[in-house]
C-alpha positions as a Python dict, from the first residue, in 0.01 Angstrom:
ca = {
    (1, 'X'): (0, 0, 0),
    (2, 'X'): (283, -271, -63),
    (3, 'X'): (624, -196, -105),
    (4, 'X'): (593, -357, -413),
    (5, 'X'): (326, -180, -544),
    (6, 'X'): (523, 107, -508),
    (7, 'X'): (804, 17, -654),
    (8, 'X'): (612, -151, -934),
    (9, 'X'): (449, 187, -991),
    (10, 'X'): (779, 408, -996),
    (11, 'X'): (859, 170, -1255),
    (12, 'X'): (570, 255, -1461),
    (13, 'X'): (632, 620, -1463),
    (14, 'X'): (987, 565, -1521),
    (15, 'X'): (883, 397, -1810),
    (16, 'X'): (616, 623, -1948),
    (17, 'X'): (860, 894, -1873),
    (18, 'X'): (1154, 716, -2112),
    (19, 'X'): (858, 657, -2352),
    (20, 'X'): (744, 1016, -2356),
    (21, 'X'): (1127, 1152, -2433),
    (22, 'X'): (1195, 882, -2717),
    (23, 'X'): (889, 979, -2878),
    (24, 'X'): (971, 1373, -2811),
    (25, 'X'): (1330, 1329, -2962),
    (26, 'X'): (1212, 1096, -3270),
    (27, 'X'): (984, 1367, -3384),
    (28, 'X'): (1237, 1636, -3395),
    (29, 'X'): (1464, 1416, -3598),
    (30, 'X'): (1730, 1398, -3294),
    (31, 'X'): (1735, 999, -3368),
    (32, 'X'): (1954, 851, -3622),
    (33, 'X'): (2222, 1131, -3684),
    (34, 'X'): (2270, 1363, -3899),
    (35, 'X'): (2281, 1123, -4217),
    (36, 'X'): (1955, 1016, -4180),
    (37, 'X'): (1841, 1377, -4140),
    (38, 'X'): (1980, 1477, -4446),
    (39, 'X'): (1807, 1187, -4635),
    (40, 'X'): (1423, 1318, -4551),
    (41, 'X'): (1506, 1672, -4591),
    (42, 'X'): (1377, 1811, -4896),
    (43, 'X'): (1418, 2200, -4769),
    (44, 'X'): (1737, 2296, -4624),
    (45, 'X'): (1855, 2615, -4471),
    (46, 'X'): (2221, 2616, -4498),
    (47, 'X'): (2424, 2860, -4281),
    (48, 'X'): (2739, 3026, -4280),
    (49, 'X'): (2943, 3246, -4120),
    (50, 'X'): (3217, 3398, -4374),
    (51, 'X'): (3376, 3391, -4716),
    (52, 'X'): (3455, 3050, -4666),
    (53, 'X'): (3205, 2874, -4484),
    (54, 'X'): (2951, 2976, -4810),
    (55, 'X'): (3205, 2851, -5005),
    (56, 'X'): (3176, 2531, -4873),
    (57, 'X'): (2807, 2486, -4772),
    (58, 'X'): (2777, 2595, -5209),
    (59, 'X'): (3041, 2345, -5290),
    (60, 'X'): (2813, 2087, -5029),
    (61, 'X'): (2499, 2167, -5193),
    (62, 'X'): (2672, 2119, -5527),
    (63, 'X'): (2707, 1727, -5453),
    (64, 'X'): (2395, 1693, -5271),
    (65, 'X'): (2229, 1807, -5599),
    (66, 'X'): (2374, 1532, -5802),
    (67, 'X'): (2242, 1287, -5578),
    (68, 'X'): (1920, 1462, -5508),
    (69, 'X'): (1820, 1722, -5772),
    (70, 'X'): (1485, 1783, -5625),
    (71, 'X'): (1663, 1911, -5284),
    (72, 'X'): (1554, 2285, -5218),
    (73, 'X'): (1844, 2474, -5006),
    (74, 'X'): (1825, 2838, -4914),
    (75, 'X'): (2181, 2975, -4773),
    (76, 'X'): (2268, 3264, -4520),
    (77, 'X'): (2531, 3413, -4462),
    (78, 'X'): (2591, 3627, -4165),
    (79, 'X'): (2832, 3683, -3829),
    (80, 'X'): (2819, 3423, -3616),
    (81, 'X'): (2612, 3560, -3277),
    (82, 'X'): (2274, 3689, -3170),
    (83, 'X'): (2183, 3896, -3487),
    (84, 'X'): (2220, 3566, -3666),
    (85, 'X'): (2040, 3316, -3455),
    (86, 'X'): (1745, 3555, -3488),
    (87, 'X'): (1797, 3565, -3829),
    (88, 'X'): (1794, 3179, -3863),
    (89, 'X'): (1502, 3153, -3658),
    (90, 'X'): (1299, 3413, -3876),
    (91, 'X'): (1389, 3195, -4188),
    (92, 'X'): (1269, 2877, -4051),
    (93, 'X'): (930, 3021, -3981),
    (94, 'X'): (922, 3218, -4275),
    (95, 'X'): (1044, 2920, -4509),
    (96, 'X'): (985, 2631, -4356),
    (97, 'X'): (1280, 2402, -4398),
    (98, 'X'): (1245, 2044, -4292),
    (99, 'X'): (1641, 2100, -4128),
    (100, 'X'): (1916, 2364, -4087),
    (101, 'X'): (2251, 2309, -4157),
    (102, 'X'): (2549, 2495, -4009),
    (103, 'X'): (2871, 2515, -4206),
    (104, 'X'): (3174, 2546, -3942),
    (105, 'X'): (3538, 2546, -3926),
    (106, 'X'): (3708, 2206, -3942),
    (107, 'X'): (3938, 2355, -3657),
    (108, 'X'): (3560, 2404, -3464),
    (109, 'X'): (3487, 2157, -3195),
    (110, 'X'): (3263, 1857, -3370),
    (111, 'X'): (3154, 1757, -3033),
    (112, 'X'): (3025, 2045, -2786),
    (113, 'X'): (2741, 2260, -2855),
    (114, 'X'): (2870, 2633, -2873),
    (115, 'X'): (2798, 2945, -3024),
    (116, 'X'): (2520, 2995, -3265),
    (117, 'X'): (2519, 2603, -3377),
    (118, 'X'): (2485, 2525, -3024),
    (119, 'X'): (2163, 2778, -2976),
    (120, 'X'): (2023, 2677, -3265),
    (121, 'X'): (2048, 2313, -3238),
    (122, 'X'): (1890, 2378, -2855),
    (123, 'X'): (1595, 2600, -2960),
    (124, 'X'): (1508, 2486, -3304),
    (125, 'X'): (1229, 2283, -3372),
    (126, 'X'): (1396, 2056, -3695),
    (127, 'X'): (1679, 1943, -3743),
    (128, 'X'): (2013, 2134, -3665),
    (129, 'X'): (2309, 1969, -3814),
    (130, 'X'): (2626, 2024, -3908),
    (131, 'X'): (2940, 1988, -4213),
    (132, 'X'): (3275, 2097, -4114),
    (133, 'X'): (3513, 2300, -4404),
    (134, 'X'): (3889, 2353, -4406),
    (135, 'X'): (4027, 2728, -4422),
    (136, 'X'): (4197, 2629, -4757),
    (137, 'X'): (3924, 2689, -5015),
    (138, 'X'): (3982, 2400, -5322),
    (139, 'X'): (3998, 2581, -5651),
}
């Protein structure tokens, strides 16, 4: 065998392999950002951790209603860790929303994957995204 058949082959796979991932991450919704997410989701879990993350995902799914009255959103509520991941994860199958959305801290880090968000954005199979709320709750 040439060199360059060789070569030319690892190519290939390389190729197939990019191909394979694209394809993977395009039907999980992890293409286009959250935005584009929000736009095809019909069904939405929303998900908070206190008082004042629920306030915020309802004041979210408030304006997303007037834009999109159709939109179906289920909230929980519970303390960020293990008991609520599970819990997440049972409402997804049970439900069957087309994407999750976590309701965090503004003071939360909008650009590494940690705690529950983190988990559930790894191990889900939709759409995990995210809104950020301040601690000061509008009146």
């Amino acid at each position: 065998m040439s060199v360059f058949l060789a070569f030319g082959l690892v190519i290939v796979g390389l190729v197939i392999v990019g191909g394979v991932i694209l394809a993977m991450d395009v039907a999980r919704g992890d293409v286009g950002g959250g935005r584009h997410t929000l736009e095809r989701a019909n069904r939405v879990l929303i998900v908070s951790t206190d008082e004042v993350t629920r306030e915020g995902g309802e004041r979210w799914i408030a304006a997303q209603r007037k834009e999109r009255p159709r939109m179906q959103c289920f909230v929980m509520t519970g303390e960020d860790g293990q008991d609520l991941f599970m819990d997440v994860q049972a409402t997804v199958e049970r439900n069957r929303p087309d994407a999750v959305v976590m309701v965090r801290h503004e003071e939360e880090s909008h650009t590494m994957l940690e705690g529950t968000f983190g988990r559930l954005k790894d191990d889900l199979h939709i759409p995990v995204d995210a809104i950020y709320v301040s601690k000061e709750v509008p009146s």
